[in-house]
N, C-alpha and C positions, 0 to 999 in steps of 0.2 A: 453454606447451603441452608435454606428455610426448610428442608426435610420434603419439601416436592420435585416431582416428577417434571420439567418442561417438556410437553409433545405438542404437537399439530397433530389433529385426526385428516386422513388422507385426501377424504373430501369439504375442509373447511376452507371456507374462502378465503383468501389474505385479504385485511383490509386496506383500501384505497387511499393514499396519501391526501390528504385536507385542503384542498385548494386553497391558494392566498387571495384574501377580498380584500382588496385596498381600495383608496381613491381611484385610480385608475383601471377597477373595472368594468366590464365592459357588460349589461344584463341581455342573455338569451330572449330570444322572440317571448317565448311564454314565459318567464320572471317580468318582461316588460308587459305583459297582458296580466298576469296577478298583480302588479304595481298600480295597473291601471285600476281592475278591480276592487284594492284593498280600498285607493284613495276614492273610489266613486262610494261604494258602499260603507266605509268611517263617516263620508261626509252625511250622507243621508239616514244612513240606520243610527246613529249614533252623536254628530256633531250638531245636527240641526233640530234634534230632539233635547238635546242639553241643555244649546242656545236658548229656545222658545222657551222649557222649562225653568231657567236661571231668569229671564226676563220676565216672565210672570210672577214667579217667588218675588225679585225681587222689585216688582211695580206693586206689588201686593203687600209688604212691605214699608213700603214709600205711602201707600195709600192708608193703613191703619196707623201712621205714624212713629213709623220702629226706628225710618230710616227717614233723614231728612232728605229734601229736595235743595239744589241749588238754587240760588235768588234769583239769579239773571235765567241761566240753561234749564230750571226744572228737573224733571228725572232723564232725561236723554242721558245727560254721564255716566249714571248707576247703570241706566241701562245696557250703554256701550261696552261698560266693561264686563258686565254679568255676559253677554254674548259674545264677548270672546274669550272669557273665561270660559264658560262652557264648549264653545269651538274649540277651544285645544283640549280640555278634557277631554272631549269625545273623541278627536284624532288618537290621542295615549292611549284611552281604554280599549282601541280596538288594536293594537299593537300585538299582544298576543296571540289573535285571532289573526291576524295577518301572517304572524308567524310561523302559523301551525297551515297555516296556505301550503307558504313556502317549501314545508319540509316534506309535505306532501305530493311535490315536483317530481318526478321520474328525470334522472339525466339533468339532473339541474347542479353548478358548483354552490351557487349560493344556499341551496335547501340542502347540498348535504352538508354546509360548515354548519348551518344550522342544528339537522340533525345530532352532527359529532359534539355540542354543545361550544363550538369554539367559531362563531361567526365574527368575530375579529381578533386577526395575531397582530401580538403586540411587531412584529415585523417580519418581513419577506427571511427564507435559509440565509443566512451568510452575513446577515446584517445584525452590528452590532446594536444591543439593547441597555441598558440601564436601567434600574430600579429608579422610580420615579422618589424622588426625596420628601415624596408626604405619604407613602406607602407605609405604613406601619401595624407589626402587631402586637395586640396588646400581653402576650406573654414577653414579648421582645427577640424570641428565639422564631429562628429559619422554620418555615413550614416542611422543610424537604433537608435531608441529609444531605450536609457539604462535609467537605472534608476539613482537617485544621488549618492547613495551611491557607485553604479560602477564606475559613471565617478570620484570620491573622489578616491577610491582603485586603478583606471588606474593613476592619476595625483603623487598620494603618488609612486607608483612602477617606473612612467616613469623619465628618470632624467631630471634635470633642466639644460638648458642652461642661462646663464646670457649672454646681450650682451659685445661685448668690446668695450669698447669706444676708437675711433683714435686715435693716438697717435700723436702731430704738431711735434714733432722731428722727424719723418720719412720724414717728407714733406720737397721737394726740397726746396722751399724758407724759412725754418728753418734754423737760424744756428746752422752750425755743429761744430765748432770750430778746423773746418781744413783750414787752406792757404794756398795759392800758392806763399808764402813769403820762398825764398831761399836764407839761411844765405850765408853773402860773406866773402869766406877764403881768406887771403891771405898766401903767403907761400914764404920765404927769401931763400936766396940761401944755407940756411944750413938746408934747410925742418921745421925751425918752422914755426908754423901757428898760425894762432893771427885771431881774429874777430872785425870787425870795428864798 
């Protein structure tokens, strides 16, 4: 026992199971209207204001001579990419803002996995998961209390690395048993050749 009390006060609400949002969902009339929303308004409050300003920096730029021009194309390439860079910039930066749409939804599954901070499980109840094999921490110890026989069953499944130890024959000051010793021919005026 941690020395507390577990109660429920009579009139607290039980909270409501986390809907699963996978591929296969399906968005409500109004998540499909704040979709519509977020992507009209990222595009104009925010992606084509980045655009414009990444294409002026960077013609301005080009034009004091920071930034060279192409010989054939001129600035058109700099320019194409500075406007789509700043087009997905502006798409990103409004992601939060989009977010906070969402979670503001009444009766919405998506705005309250949002809410619950768990807007994607790693998968549906019942379905087996795995720790992704590049998942790592850097103390090297479980975030959460397993028990020993799990951490036993995780250590026997995961594979072992052994270190490798250096090798000194790689190392420049190794010898290699190669010289800069070049044999001297000589060669008689009937093209024999003889070694001295």
């Amino acid at each position: 026992m941690n020395g507390r009390a577990d109660f429920q006060e009579p009139n607290a609400e039980v909270p409501r199971p986390i809907p699963y949002i996978g591929a296969d969902y399906i968005p409500t009339e109004e998540e499909r209207r704040v979709f519509a929303e977020c992507n009209d308004e990222s595009f104009w409050f925010r992606s084509v204001p980045l655009a414009a300003t990444s294409m002026l920096i960077t013609q301005g730029l080009i034009s004091k001579g920071i930034l060279s021009s192409h010989p054939k194309y001129g600035s058109i390439p700099k320019l194409i990419f500075a406007c789509i860079m700043g087009y997905f910039a502006g798409k990103l930066s409004y992601v939060k803002t989009c977010q906070e749409k969402f979670k503001n939804l009444e009766n919405s599954p998506l705005g309250e996995a949002l809410r619950s901070g768990q807007a994607r499980q790693s998968s549906p109840p019942g379905h087996y998961s795995r720790k992704s094999k590049y998942d790592s921490n850097v103390s090297g110890q479980s975030s959460f209390v397993t028990s020993p026989a799990a951490d036993n069953m995780e250590r026997e499944m995961l594979p072992r690395y052994e270190p490798i130890p250096f090798s000194a024959s790689v190392n420049e000051s190794a010898p290699s048993g190669i010289t800069d010793h070049i044999a001297q021919v000589k060669v008689n005026k009937y093209g024999d050749t003889w070694d001295e």
